[in-house]
TORKOL-4160 file (C-alpha; in steps of 0.2 Angstrom, whole numbers, padded with zeros to 4 digits, m for minus):
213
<pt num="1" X="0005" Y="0058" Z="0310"/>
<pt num="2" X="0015" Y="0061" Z="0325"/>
<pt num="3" X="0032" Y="0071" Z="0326"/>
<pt num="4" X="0040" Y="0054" Z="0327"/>
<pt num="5" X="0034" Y="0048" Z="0312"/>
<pt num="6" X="0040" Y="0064" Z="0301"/>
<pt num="7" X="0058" Y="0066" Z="0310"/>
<pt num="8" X="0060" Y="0047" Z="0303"/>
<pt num="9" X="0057" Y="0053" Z="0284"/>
<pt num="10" X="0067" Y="0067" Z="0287"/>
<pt num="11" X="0082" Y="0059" Z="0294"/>
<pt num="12" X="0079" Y="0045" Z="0278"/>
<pt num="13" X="0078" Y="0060" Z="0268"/>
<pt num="14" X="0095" Y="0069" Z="0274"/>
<pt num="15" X="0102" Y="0051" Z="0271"/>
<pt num="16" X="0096" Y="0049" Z="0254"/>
<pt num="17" X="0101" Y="0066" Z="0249"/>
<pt num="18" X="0119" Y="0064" Z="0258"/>
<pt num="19" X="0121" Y="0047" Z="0249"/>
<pt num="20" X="0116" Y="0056" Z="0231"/>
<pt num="21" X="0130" Y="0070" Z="0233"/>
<pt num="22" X="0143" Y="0056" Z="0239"/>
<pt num="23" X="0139" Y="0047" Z="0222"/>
<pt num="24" X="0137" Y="0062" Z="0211"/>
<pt num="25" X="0121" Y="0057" Z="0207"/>
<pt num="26" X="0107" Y="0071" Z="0202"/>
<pt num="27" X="0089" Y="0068" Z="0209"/>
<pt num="28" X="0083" Y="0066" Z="0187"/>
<pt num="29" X="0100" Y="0052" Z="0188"/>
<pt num="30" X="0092" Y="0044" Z="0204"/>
<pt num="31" X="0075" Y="0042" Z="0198"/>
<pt num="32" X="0083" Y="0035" Z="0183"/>
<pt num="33" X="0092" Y="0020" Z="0193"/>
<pt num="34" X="0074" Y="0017" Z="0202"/>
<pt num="35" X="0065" Y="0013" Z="0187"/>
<pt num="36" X="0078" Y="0003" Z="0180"/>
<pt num="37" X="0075" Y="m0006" Z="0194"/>
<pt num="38" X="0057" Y="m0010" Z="0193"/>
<pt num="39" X="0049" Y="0007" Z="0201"/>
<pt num="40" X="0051" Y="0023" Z="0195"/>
<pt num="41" X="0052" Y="0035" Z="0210"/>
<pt num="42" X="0050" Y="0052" Z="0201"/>
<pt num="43" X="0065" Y="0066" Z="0201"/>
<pt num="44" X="0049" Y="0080" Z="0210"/>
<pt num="45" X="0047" Y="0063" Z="0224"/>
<pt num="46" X="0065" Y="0063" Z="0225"/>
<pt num="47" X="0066" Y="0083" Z="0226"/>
<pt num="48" X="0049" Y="0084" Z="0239"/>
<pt num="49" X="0056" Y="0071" Z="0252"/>
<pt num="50" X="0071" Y="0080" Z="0251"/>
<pt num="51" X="0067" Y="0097" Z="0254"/>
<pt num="52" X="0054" Y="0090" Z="0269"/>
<pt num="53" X="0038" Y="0094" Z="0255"/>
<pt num="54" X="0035" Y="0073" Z="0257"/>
<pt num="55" X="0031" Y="0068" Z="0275"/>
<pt num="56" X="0028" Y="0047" Z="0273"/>
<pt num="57" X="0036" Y="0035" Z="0265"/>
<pt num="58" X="0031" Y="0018" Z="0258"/>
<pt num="59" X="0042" Y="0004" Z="0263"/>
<pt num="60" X="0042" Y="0001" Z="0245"/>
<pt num="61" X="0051" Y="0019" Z="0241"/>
<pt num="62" X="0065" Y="0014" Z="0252"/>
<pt num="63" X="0069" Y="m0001" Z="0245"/>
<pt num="64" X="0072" Y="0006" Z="0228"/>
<pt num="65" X="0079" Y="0020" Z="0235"/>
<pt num="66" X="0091" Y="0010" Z="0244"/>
<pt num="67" X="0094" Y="m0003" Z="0229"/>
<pt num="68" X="0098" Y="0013" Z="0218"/>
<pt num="69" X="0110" Y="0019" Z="0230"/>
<pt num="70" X="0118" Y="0004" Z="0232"/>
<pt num="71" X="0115" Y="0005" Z="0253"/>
<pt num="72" X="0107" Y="m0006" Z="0264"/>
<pt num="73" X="0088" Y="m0002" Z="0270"/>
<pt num="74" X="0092" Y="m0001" Z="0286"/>
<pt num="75" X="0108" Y="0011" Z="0283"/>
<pt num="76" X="0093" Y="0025" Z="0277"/>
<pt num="77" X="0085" Y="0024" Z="0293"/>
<pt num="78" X="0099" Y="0023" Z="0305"/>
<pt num="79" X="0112" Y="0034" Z="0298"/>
<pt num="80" X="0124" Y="0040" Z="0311"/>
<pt num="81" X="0133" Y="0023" Z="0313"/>
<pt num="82" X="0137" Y="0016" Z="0326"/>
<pt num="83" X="0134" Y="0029" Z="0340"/>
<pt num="84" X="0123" Y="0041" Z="0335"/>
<pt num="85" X="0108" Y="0043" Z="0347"/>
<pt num="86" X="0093" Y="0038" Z="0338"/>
<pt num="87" X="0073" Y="0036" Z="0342"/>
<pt num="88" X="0068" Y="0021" Z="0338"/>
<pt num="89" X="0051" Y="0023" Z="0344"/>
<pt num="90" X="0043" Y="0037" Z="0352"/>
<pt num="91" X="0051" Y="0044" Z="0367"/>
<pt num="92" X="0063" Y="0028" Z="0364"/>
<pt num="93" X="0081" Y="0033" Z="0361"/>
<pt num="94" X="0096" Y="0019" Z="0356"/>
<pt num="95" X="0113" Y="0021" Z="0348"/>
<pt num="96" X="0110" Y="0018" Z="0331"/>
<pt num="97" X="0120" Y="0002" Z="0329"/>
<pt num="98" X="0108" Y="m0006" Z="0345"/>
<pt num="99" X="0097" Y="0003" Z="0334"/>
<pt num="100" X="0100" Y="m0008" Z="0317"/>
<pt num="101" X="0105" Y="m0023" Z="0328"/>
<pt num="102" X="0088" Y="m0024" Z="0333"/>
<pt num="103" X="0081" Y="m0020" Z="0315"/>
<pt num="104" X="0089" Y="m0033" Z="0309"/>
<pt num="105" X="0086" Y="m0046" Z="0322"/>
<pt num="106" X="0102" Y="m0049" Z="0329"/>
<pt num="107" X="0097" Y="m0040" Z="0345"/>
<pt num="108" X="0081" Y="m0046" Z="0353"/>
<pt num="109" X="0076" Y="m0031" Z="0363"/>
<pt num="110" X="0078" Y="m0013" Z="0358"/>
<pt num="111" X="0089" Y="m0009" Z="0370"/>
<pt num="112" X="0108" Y="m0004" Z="0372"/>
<pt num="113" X="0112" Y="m0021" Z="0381"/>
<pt num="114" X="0131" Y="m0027" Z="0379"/>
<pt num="115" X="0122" Y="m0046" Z="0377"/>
<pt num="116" X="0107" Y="m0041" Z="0369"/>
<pt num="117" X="0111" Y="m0045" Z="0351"/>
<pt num="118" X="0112" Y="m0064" Z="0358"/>
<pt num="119" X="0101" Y="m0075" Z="0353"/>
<pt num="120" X="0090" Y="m0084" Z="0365"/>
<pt num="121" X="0077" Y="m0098" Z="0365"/>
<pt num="122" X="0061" Y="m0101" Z="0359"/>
<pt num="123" X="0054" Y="m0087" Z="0367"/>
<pt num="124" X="0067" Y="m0074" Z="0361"/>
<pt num="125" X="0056" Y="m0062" Z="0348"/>
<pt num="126" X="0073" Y="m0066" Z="0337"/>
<pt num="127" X="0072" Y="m0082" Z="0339"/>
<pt num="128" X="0067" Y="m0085" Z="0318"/>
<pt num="129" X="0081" Y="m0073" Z="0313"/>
<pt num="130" X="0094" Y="m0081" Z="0324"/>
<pt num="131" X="0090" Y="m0099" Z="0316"/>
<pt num="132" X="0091" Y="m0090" Z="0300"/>
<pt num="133" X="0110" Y="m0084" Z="0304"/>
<pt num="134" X="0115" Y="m0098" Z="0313"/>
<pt num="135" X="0110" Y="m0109" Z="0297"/>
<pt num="136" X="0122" Y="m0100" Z="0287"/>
<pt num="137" X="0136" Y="m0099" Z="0300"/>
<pt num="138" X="0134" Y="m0117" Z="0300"/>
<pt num="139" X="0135" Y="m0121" Z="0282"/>
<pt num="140" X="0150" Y="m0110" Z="0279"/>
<pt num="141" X="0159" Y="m0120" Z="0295"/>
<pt num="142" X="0153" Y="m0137" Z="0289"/>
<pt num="143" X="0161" Y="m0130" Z="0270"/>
<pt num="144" X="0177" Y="m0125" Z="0277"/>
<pt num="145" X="0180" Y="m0142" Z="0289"/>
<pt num="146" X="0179" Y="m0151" Z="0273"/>
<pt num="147" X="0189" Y="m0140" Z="0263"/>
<pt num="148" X="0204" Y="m0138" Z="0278"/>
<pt num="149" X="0203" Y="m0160" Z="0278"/>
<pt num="150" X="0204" Y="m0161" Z="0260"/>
<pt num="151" X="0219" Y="m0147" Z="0259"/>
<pt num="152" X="0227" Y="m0158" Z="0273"/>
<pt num="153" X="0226" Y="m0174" Z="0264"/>
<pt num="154" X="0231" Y="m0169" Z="0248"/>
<pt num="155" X="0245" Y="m0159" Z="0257"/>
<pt num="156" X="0262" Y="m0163" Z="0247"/>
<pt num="157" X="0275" Y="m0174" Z="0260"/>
<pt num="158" X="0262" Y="m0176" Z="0273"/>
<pt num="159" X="0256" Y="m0189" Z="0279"/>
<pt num="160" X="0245" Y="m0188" Z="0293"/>
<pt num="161" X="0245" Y="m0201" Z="0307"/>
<pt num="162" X="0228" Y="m0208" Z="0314"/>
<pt num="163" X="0226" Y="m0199" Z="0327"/>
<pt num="164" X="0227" Y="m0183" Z="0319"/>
<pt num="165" X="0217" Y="m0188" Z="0303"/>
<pt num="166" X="0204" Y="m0192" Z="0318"/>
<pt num="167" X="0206" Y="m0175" Z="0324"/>
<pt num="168" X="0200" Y="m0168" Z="0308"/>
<pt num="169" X="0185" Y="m0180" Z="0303"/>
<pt num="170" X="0177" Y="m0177" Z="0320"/>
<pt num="171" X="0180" Y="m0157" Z="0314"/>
<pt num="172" X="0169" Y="m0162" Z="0301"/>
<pt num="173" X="0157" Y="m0172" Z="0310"/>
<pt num="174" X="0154" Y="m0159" Z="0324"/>
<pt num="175" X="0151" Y="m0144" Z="0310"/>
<pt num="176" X="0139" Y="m0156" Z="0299"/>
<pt num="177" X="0128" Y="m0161" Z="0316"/>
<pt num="178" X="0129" Y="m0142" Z="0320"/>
<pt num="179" X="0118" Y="m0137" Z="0305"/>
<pt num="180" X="0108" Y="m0153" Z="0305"/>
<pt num="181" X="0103" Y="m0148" Z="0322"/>
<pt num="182" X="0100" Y="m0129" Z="0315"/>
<pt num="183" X="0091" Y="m0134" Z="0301"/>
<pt num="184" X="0079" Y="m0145" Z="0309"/>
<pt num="185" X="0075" Y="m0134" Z="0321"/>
<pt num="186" X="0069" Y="m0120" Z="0306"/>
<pt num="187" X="0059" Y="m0135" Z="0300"/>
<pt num="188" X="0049" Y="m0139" Z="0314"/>
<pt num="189" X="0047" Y="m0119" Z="0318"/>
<pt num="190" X="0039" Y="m0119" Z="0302"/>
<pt num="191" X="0054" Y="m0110" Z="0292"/>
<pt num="192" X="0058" Y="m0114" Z="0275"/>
<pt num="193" X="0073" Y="m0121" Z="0267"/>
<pt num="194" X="0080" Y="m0126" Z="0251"/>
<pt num="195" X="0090" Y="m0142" Z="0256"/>
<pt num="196" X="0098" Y="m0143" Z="0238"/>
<pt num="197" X="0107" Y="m0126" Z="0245"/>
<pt num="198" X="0116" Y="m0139" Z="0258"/>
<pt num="199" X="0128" Y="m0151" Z="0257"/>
<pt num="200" X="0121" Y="m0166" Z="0250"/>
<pt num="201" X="0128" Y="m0181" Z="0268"/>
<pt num="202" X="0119" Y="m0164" Z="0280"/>
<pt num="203" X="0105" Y="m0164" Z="0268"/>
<pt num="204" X="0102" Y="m0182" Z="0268"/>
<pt num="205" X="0106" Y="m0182" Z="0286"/>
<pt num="206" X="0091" Y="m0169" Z="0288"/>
<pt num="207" X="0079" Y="m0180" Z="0279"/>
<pt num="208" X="0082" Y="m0193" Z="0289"/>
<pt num="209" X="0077" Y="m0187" Z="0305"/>
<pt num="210" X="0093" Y="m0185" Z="0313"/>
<pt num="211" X="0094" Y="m0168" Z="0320"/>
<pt num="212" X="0079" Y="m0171" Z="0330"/>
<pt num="213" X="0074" Y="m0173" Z="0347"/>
């Protein structure tokens, strides 16, 4: 194990610890909440990372760790949001928010980039987790169009004109051919989807072909 490797558990480990006392929570409490959870990590294994006594960590241990603390993962590893300076690989310092970005997938490279948590093309090694986010953005606009068009018909003394009710079905039309297009692409990266999640006419719309090409 390099030095590297064990300043990342101890930098988990002061989190963990720093998150217990915030919560009031004693390491015997802790360990309680992770078997609750499916995977007991014992009150000593608590006690031992914390004191430095346990120098790896399964990727398994900071998940329930996390999930008992009610914290993201990724808060664990990089703590000192947003501009803390952090090594995210050897010799390989970031702030920590570039840091997470890049954990995450928003950010393509690790680097401190203003534009490198955009997401590029095929090539981009984010490329799966900005489908991913896109598909959801997309959903929730396509949700919303609908919902401001219905609002604006049933709107009480209103009555609009054509132009204006033009205006708001092609706000629709343009949100529902966004995620088609999003959710095709997933499709034919290989991504999954569960197109009962979607709206039924983008669903339908998907099935049919129409987001490709």
């Amino acid at each position: 194990m390099t030095q590297w490797n064990h300043e990342l558990v101890a930098r988990i480990a002061a989190e963990v610890r720093r998150c217990r006392d915030e919560r009031k929570l004693s390491a015997a409490k802790l360990s309680d909440r992770t078997d609750e959870l499916g995977m007991r990590i014992t009150r000593t294994v608590i006690a031992d990372l914390e004191n430095g006594r346990k120098k790896t960590l399964d990727i398994s241990e900071l998940v329930i760790l996390a999930r008992a603390l009610n914290v993201p993962p990724v808060q664990l590893i990089y703590p000192d949001l947003p501009d803390g300076e952090v090594e995210v690989s050897p010799d390989d310092n970031l702030r920590s928010i570039s840091a997470l970005q890049w954990f995450s997938g928003e950010r393509a490279e690790p680097n401190d980039a203003v534009d490198g948590y955009v997401g590029g093309g095929k090539e981009s090694s984010n490329y799966t987790v900005y489908l991913a986010r896109m598909l959801q953005y997309t959903t929730v606009d396509l949700i919303r169009s609908r919902k401001f068009l219905r609002s604006e018909l049933d709107r009480p003394l209103h009555i609009p004109d054509e132009d204006e009710l033009s205006s708001l079905q092609r706000m629709v039309d343009v949100s529902r051919g966004q995620l088609v297009r999003i959710a095709s692409l997933i499709i034919a990266s290989g991504g999954t989807i569960d197109l009962d999640r979607l709206p039924a006419d983008a669903r339908e719309a998907i099935k049919a072909g129409d987001g490709q090409g």
